[in-house]
Structures are given as C-alpha cells and as structure tokens.
C-alpha positions as CSV (number, residue, x, y, z in Angstrom):
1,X,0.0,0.0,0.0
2,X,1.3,3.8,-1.3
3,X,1.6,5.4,2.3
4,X,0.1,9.4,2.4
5,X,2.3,11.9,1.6
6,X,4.8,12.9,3.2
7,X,5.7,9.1,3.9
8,X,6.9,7.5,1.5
9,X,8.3,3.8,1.0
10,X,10.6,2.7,-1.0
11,X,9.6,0.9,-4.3
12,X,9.4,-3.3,-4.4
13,X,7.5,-5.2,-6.8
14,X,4.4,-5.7,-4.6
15,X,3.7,-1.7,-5.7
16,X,3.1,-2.6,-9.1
17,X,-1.3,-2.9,-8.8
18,X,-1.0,0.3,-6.6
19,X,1.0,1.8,-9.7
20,X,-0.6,1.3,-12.3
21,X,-4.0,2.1,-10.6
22,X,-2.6,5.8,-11.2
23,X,-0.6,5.5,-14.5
24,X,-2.9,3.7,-16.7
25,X,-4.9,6.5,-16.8
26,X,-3.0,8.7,-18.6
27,X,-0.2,8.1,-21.6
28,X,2.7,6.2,-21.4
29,X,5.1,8.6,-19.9
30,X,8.2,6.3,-19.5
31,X,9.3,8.0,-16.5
32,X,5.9,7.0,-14.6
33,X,6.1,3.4,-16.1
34,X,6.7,0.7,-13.3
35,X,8.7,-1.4,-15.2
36,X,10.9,1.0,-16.3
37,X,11.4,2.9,-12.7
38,X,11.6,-0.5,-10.8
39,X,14.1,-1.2,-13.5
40,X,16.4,1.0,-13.2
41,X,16.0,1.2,-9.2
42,X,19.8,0.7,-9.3
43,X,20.3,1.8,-6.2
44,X,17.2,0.8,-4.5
45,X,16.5,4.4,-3.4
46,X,13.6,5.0,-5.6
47,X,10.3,5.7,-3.1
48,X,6.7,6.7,-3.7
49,X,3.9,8.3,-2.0
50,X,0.7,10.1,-2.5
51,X,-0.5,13.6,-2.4
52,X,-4.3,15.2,-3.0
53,X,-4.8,11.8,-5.3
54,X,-1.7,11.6,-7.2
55,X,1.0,9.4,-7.2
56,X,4.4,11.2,-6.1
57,X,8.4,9.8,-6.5
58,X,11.1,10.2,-5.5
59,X,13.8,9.2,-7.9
60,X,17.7,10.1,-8.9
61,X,19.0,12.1,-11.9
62,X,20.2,9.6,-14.7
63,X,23.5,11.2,-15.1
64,X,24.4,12.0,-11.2
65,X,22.3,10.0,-9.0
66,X,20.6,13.2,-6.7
67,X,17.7,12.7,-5.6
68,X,14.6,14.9,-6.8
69,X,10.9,14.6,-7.0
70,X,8.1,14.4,-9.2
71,X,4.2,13.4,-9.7
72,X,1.6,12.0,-12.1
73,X,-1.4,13.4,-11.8
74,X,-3.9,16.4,-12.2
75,X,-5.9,16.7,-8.7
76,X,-5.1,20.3,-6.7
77,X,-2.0,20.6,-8.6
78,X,-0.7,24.2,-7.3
79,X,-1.0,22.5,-3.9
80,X,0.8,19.4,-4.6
81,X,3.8,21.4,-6.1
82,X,4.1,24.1,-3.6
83,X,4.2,20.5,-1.0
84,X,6.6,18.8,-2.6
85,X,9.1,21.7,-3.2
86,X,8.6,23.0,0.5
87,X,9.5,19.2,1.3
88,X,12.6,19.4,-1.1
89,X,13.8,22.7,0.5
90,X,13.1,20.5,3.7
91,X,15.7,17.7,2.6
92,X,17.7,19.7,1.0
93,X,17.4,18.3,-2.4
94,X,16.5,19.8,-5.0
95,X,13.4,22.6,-5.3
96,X,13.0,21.6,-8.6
97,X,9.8,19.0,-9.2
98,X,10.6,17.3,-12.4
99,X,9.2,15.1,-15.5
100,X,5.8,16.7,-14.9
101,X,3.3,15.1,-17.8
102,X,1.8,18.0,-19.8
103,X,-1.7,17.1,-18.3
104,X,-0.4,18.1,-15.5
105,X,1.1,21.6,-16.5
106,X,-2.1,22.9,-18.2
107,X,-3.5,22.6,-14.4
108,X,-0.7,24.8,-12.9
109,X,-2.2,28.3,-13.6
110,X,-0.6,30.2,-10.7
111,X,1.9,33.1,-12.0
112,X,4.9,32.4,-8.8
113,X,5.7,29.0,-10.6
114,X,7.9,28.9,-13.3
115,X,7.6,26.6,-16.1
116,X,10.0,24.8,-18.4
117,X,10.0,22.4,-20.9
118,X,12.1,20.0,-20.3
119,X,13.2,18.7,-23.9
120,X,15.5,16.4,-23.2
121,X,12.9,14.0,-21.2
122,X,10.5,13.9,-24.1
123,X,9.6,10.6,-25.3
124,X,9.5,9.8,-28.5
125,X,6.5,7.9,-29.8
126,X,6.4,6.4,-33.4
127,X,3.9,5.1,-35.7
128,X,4.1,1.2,-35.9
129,X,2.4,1.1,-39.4
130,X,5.5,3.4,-40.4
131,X,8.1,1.0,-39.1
132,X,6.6,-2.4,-39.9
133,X,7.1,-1.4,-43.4
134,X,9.1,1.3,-43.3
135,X,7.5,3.3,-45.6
136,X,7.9,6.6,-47.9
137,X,10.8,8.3,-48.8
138,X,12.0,9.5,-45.6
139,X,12.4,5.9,-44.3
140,X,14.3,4.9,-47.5
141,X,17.4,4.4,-46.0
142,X,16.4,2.6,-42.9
143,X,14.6,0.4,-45.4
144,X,17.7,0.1,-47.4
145,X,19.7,-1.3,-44.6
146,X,16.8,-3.9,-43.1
147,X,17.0,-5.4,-47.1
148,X,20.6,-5.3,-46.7
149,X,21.3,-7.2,-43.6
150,X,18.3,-9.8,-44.8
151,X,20.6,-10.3,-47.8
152,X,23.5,-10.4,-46.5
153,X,21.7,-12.7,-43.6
154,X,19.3,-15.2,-45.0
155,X,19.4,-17.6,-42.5
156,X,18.7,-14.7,-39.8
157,X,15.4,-15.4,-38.0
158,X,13.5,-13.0,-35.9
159,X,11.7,-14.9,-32.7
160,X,10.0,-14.2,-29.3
161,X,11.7,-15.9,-26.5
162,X,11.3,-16.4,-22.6
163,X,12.9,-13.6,-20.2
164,X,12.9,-16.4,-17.5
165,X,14.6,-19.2,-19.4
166,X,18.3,-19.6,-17.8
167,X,20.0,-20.3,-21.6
168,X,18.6,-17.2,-22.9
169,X,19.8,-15.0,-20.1
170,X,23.0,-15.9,-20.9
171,X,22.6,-15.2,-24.8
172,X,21.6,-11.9,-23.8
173,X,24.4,-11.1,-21.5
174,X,26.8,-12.4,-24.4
175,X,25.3,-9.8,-26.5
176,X,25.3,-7.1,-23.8
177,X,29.4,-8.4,-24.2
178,X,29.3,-8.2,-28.2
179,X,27.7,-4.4,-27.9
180,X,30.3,-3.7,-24.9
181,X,33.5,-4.9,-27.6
182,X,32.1,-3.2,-30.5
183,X,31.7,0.1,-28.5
184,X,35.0,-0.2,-27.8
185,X,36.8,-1.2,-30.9
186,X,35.0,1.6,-32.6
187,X,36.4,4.0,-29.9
188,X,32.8,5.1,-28.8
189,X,31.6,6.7,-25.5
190,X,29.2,4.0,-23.7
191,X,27.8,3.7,-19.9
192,X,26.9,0.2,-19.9
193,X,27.4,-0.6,-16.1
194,X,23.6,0.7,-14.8
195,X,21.8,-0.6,-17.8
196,X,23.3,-4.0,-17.3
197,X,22.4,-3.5,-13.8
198,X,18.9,-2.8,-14.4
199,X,18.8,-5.6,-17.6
200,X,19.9,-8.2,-14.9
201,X,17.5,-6.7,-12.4
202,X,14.4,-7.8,-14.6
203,X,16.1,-11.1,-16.0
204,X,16.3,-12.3,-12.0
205,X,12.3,-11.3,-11.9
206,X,11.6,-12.5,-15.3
207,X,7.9,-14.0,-13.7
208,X,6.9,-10.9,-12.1
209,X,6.8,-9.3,-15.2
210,X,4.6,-9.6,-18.4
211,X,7.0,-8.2,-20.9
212,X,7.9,-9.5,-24.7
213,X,11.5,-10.7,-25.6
214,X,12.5,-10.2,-29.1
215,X,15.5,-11.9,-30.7
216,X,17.6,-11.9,-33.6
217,X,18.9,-15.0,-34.2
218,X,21.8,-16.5,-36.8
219,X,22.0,-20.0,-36.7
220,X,22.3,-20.6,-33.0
221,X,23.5,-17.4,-31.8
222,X,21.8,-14.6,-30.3
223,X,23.1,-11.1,-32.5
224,X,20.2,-8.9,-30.7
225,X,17.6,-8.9,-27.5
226,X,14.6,-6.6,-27.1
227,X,12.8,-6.1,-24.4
228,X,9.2,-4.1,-24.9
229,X,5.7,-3.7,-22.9
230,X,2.5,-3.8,-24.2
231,X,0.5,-1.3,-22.5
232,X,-3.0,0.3,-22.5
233,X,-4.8,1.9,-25.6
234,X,-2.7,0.4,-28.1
235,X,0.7,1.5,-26.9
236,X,3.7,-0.4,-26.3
237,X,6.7,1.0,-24.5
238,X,10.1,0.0,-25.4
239,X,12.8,-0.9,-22.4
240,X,16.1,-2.0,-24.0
241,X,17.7,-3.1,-27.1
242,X,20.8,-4.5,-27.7
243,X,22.6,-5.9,-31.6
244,X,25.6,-6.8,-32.2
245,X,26.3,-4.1,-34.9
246,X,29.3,-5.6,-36.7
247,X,25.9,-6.5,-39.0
248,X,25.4,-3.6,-40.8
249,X,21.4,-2.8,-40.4
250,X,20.6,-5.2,-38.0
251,X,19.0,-2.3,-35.8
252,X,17.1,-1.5,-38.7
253,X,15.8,-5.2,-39.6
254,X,15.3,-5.7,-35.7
255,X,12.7,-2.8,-35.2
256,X,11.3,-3.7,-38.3
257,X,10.7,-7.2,-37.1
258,X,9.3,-5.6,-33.9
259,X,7.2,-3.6,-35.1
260,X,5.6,-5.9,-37.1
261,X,4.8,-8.7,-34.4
262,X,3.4,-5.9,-32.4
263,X,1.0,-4.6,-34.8
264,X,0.0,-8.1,-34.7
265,X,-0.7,-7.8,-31.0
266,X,-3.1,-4.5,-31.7
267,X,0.2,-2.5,-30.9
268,X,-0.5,1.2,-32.8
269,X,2.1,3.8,-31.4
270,X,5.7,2.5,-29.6
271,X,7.4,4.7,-26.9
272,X,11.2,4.7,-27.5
273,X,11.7,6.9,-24.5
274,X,13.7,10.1,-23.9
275,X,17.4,10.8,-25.2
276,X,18.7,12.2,-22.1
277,X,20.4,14.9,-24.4
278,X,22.7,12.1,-25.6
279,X,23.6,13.1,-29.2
280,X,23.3,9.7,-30.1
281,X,20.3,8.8,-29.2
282,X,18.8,11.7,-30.2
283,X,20.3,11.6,-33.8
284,X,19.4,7.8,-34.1
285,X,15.5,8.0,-32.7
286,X,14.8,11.5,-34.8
287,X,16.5,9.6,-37.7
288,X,13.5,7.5,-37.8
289,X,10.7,10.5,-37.7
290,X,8.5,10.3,-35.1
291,X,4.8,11.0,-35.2
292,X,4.7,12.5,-31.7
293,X,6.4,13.0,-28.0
294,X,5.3,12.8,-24.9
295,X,6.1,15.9,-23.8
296,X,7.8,16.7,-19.8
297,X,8.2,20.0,-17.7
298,X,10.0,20.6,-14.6
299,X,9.0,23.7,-12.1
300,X,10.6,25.7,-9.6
301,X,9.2,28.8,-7.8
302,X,9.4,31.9,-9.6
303,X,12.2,33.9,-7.6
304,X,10.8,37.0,-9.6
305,X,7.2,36.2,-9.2
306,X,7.1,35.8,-5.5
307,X,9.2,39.0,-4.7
C-alpha cells in the first residue's frame, strides 16, 4: 500500500497494482512506467507516495544519481507542487519538481511558478504502421539497410523468447558483451554498467513481469535482445535493445521485425523513451521520424514572481 504523503516507502514489486492504478490513466510517460522505474532502481532508493490523489516519486537524476521529486497526476496541482518543493527545501534536495506530464502543467495556472520544458525528457513515440514497413521516402534508408542485412543474412530469423529461461539470459548477457567490444573497438563513449544492472534486475524477476522478448537470431546465436511492454490503448513502450552491430542494419531489420509482431498484437504507437540529451540517441531516434512526444516540464518557484 502507497503510504500518504509525506511518507513515503521505498519501491518493491508488490507496488506494481498500486502503480498502475494511477498511470494507466494517462499516456505512457516512460518516467511513470513501473517497469521502467523499478528497473532502473539501481540503487534501490527510488520511493513513492501520495499527495491530493496523485501518485508522487522520488527518484535520482540519470546522469548524477541526486535525488529529486516528481508526480503524475492532475488533482489540486498548485497545492501538490508548492508541497513537494517545500518538502525538497526541507531535505535539502533539489526545489525543482521534475518530468511533470503535460496534463499536468495545463493545471498549474498560478503566476509564482515557473515553467519549463524540459526537452531532453520527451519521449519519442512512433507510428508502428511506419516502421513495420518502413515506408515513404523519408524511411528509404532505414529500409535500405533492413534489405541489406536480410541479404547479407538469410538464414537470420526474428523470434519471441522467454525472459525467465536460464540459456537465454546468458545469450543476452553475451550480447550485452558483443555491444560492450564493439563500442570499444570503434572507440565510442558507452555507460553500460547501470543498464546492465537494471537488464539483470528484470532477467532475476523474469515472472513478475509480463514483458515481450524479441530476438535476432543466426543459426544458433543470439546477435540482438529486445525487451518491450505492451501497455494500455494500443501502446507499447520500449525498455532495452541491444545488436551486435558488426551487421550492418541489424537495428534496422530488428525494429522492423518488432514492429511488425506488435501490430499483430493490436500495438499502434511504440514509446522509445527520452534521449537524455545524448547526441546519439537523439540523432538515431529523430532519424527515424516520429509521429509524436510525450512531452515533460519541470518547475521551480518563480524567484521574480514571488518578490
């Protein structure tokens, strides 16, 4: 049970009903999804609470682990922010209340809070007609390289696999070993250690969660893992991928694979999550045109506004 704010607990499997209670009403923001905040619970610090009927964490900054807080919801929201930031100030972390869902911002209409998007938490959300077929002109290169690799690949096969069986877990590490080489050989900036972390984290709990495993296999080897949730209203929300990209377009082939099997499950739109301002990221997922985002804000008090 989510204890009133401002207890909190920290965050265990056994929240996951209580979680989703509040988050399936709204769109897939990934930093409200269980799976994906459980997930990367790295250092088992996450906690939650409630406050005026919405569901309130406290989580750490990807890059430098602080602590800050933030809230899904739309209930007495000038209330619940002015709380939580006079509980920050409190704690001494910091005043800023974070990943705030648009929703949420259009019910903030006092003038002593300032507003801000906060870009580099969007999520990106894509058509999965688009990708299953990669179509029109814009897509012609990603389609390019899929009909390359299948060329260059016949014998690859595309198959859904179980999270909690033993032999694939250790396919999946040897791939997370592959992608770790390749980054490395190619000279390239990587921060595998907490995404392992968190990958391990849901392979140990493989049968608390309901979550798809995609695989690219060549013969008998494992080249690439995916790991997606289907969600409410047709969405699905992506959690990791890993490929061994020494085969040129197997990212490429891989989501369009995905894409396809989840149409077939009356998947529409896919969240690939935010880019955390990695240039990366951000080049690859634009690369591929998204339809939408799932826009985030973070507020502070207006110093200005409350003088």
């Amino acid at each position: 049970m989510i204890p009133t704010f401002p207890d909190f607990k920290r965050l265990s499997l056994d929240d996951e009903v209580d979680v989703k209670y509040y988050t399936n009403e709204y769109k897939p923001y990934s930093s409200f999804n269980f799976t994906n905040v459980w997930a990367w619970d790295t250092k088992e610090k996450r906690m939650v609470s409630e406050l005026n009927g919405n569901l309130v964490f406290c989580l750490a900054d990807y890059k430098t682990s602080e602590p800050f807080l933030s809230f899904l919801g739309t209930n007495d929201v000038e209330n619940t922010t002015r709380k939580l930031i006079n509980y920050a100030v409190e704690s001494k972390i910091s005043t800023t209340i974070r990943f705030l869902m648009e929703e949420t911002i259009n019910e903030l209409k006092t003038k002593c809070i300032s507003i801000k998007e906060d870009i580099d938490s969007f999520d990106y959300i894509f058509s999965l007609h688009q990708l299953a077929n990669l179509q029109g002109s814009k897509l012609k290169t990603k389609r390019h390289l899929s009909n390359k690799f299948k060329k260059e690949n016949p014998n690859a096969i595309f198959k859904i696999c179980d999270l909690g069986d033993k032999n694939v877990q250790d396919k999946i590490i040897s791939v997370l070993r592959r992608w770790e080489n390749n980054k490395k050989n190619d000279n390239k900036i990587y921060d595998l250690e907490h995404e392992e972390i968190a990958i391990r984290r849901l392979l140990e709990t493989a049968s608390r969660h309901k979550l798809v495993l995609s695989c690219i296999y060549l013969d008998d080897i494992m080249l690439g893992f995916s790991i997606d949730e289907i969600l409410p209203n047709k969405y699905a929300i992506a959690h990791f991928i890993k490929a061994d990209n020494s085969f040129r377009g197997i990212y490429e082939f891989f989501n369009e694979e995905i894409s396809r099997y989840l149409l077939r499950q009356g998947v529409l739109l896919w969240n690939w999550q935010q880019d955390l301002n990695i240039e990366g990221l951000r080049q690859l997922k634009t690369s591929y045109h998204p339809v939408g985002f799932l826009k985030k804000y973070s507020v502070s008090l207006d110093v200005q506004g409350n003088k």
